[in-house]
Backbone as JSON, one array per atom type, in Angstrom:
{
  "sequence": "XXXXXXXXXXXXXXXXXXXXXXXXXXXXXXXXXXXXXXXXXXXXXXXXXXXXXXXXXXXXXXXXXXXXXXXXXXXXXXXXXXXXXXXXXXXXXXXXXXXXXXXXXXXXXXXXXXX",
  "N": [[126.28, 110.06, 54.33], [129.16, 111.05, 56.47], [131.8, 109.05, 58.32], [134.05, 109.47, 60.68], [136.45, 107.86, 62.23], [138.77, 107.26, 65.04], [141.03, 105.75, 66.86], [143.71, 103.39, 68.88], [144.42, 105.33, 71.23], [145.03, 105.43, 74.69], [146.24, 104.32, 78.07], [149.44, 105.22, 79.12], [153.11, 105.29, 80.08], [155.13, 108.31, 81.33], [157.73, 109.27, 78.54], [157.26, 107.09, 76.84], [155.45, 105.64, 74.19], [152.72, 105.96, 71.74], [150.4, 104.97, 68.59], [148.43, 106.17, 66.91], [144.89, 106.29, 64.6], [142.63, 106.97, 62.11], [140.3, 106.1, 60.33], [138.14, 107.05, 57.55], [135.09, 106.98, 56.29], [131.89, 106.75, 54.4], [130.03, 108.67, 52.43], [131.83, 109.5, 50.51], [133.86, 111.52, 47.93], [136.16, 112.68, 47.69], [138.9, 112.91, 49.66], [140.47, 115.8, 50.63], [142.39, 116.92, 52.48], [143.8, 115.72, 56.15], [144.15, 115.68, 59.54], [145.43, 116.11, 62.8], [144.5, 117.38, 65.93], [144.31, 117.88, 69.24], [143.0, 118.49, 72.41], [142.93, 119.61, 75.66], [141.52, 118.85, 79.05], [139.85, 121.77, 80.13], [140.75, 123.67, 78.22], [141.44, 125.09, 74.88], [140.66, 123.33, 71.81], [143.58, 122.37, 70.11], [145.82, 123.12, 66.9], [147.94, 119.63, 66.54], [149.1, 118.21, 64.47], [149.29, 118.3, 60.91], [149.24, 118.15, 57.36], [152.34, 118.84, 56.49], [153.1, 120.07, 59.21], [153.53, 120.75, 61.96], [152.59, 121.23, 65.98], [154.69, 123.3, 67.86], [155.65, 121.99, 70.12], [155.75, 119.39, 69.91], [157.04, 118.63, 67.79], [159.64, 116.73, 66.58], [158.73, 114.74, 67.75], [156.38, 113.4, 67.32], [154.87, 111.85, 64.02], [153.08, 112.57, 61.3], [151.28, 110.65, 58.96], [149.84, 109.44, 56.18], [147.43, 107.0, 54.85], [146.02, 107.15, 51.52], [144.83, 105.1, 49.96], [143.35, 104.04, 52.09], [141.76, 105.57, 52.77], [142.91, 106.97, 55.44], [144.41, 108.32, 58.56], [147.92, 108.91, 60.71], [148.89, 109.06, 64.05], [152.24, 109.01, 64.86], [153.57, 108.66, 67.77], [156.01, 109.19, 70.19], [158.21, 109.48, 72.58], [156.68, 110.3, 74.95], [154.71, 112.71, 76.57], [153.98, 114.09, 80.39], [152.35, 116.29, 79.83], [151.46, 116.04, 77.11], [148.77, 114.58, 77.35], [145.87, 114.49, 77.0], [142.21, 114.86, 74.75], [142.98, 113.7, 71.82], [141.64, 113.88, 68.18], [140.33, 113.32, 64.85], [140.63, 115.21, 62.03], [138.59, 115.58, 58.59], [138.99, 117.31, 55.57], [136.78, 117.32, 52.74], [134.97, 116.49, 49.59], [132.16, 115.35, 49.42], [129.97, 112.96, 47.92], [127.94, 114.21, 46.75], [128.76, 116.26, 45.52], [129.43, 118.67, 47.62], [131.97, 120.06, 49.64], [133.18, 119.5, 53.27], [133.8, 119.75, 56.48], [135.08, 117.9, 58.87], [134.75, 115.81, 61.71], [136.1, 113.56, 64.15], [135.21, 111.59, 66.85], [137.34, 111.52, 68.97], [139.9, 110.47, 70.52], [140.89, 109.21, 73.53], [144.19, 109.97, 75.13], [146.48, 109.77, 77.76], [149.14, 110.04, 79.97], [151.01, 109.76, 82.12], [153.24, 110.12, 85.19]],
  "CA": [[126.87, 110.3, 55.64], [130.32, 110.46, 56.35], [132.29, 108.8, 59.65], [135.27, 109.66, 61.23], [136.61, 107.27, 63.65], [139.8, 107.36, 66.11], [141.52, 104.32, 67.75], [145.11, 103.77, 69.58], [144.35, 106.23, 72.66], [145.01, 105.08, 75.95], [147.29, 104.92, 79.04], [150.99, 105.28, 78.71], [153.62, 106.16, 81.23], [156.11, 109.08, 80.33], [158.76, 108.34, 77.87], [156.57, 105.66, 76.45], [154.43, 105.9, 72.88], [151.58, 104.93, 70.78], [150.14, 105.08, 67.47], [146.78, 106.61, 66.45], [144.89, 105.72, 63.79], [141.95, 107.44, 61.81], [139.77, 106.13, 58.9], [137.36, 107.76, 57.1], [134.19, 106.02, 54.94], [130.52, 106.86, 53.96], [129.97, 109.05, 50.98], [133.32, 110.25, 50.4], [134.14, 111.62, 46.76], [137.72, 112.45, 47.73], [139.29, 113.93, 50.73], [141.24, 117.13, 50.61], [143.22, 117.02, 53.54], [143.36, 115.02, 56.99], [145.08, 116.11, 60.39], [145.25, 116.0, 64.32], [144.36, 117.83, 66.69], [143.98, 117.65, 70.41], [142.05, 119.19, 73.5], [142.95, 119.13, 77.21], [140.52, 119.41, 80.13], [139.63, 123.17, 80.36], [141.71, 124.23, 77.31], [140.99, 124.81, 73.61], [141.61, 122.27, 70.72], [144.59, 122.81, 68.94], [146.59, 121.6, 66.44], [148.57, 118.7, 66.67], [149.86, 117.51, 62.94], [148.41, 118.66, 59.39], [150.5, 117.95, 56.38], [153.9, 119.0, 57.02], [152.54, 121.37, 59.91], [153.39, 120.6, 63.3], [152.84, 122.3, 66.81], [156.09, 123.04, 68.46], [155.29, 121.56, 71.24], [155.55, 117.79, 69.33], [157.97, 118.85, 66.66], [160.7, 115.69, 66.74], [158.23, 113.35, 68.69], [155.2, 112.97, 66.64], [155.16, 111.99, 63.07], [151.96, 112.43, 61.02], [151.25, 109.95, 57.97], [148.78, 109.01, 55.24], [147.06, 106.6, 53.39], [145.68, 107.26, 50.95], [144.08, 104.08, 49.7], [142.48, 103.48, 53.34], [141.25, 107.04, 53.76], [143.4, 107.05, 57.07], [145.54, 108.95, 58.79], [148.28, 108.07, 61.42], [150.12, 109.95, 64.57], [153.15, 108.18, 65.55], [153.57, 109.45, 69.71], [156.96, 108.78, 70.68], [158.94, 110.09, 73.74], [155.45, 111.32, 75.43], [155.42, 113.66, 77.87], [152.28, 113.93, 80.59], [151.78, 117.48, 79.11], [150.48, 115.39, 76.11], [147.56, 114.17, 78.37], [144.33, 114.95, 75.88], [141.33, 113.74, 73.88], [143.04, 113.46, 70.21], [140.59, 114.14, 66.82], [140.9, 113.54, 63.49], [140.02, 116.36, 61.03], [139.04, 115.85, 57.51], [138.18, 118.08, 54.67], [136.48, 116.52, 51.73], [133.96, 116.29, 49.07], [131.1, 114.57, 49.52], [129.52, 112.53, 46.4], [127.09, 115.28, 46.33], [129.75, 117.78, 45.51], [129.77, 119.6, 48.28], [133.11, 120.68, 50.36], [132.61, 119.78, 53.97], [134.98, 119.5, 57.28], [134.23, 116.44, 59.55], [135.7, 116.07, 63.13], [135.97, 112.71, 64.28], [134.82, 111.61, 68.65], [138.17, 111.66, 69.95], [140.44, 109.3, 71.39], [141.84, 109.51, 75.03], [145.11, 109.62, 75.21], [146.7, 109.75, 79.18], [150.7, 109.98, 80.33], [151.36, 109.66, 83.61], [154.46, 110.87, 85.22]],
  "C": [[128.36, 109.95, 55.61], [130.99, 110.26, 58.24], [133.66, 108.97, 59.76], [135.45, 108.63, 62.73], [138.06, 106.75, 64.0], [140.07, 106.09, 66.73], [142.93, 104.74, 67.92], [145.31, 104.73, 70.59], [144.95, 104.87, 73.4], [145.94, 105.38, 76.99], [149.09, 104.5, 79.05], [151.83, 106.08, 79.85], [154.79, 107.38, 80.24], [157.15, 108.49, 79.74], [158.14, 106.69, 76.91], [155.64, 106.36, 74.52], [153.43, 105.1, 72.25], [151.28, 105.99, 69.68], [148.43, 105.47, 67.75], [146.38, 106.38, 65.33], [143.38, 106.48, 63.56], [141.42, 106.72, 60.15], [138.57, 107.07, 59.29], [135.94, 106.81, 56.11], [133.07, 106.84, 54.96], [130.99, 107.25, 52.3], [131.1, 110.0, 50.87], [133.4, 110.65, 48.63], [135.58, 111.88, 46.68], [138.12, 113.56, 49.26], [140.52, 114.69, 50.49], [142.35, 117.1, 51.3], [142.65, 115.99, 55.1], [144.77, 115.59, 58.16], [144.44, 115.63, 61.81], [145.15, 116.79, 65.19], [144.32, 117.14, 68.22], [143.58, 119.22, 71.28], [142.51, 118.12, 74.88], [141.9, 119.6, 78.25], [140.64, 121.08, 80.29], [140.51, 123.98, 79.11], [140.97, 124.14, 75.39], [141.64, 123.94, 72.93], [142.23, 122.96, 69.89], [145.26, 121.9, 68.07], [147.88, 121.13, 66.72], [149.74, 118.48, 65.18], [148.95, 117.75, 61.91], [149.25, 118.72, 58.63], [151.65, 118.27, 56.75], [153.9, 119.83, 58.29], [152.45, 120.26, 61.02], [153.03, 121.51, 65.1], [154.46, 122.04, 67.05], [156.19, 122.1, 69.21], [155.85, 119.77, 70.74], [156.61, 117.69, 68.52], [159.47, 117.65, 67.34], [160.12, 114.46, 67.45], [157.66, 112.69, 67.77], [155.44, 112.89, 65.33], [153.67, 111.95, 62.33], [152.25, 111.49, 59.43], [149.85, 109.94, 57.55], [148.65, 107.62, 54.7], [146.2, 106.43, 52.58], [144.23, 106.07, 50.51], [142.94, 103.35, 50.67], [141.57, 104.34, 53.6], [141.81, 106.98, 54.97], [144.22, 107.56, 57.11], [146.23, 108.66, 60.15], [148.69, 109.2, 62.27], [150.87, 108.84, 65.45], [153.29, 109.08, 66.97], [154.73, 108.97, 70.05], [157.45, 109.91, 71.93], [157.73, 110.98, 74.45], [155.96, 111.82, 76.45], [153.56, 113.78, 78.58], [151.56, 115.37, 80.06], [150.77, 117.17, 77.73], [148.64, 114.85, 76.39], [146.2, 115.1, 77.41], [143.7, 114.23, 75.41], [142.15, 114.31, 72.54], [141.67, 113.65, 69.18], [141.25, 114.5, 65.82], [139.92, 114.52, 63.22], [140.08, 115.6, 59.37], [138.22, 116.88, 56.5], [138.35, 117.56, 53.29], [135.36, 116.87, 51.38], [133.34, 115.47, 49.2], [130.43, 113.86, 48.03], [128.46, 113.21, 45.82], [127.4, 116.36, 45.73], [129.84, 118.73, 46.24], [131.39, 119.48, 48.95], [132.41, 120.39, 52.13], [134.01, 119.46, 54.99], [134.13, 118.81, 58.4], [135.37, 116.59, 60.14], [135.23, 114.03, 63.55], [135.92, 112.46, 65.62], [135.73, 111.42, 69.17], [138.99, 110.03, 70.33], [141.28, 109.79, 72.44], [143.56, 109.41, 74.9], [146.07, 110.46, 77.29], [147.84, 109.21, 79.28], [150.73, 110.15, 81.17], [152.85, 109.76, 84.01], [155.36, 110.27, 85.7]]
}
């Protein structure tokens, strides 16, 4: 089994920031890639940050990071805006110790800007 799990949501006024934070563990054999997405009430999830790959929308705010050694991945949130207002999810795609290839979504973290 593998877990994905999200922390650093919460409430923030505009102009304000936080950090997100994503590990990864079970049966991991190596992960491929790791990114961010988000989803707003009534709207599809899009992306957020994936290797050098930003939306526009974030481009100069948000910074995405790795590490490696933790399985985790980071989004720095600076200068928010309440348009940001979403549940966050990590993405990763990885082998499993079975050898398979699989893509794992992780339950979200709130994140809420107020105006």
């Amino acid at each position: 089994q593998v877990q994905l799990v999200e922390s650093g949501g919460g409430l923030v006024q505009s102009g304000g920031s936080l950090r997100l934070s994503c590990t990864a563990s079970g049966t991991i054999l190596k992960i491929l890639s790791m990114g961010w997405y988000r989803q707003a009430p009534g709207e599809q999830r899009e992306l957020v940050a994936a290797g050098t790959n930003y939306a526009d929308s974030v481009k100069g705010r948000f910074t995405i990071s790795r590490d490696n050694a933790k399985n985790a991945v980071y989004l720095q949130m600076n200068s928010l805006k309440p348009e940001d207002t979403a549940v966050y999810y990590c993405k990763a795609n990885l082998i499993t110790t079975g050898g398979y290839e699989y893509q794992y979504w992780g339950q979200g973290t709130q994140v809420t800007v107020s105006s």
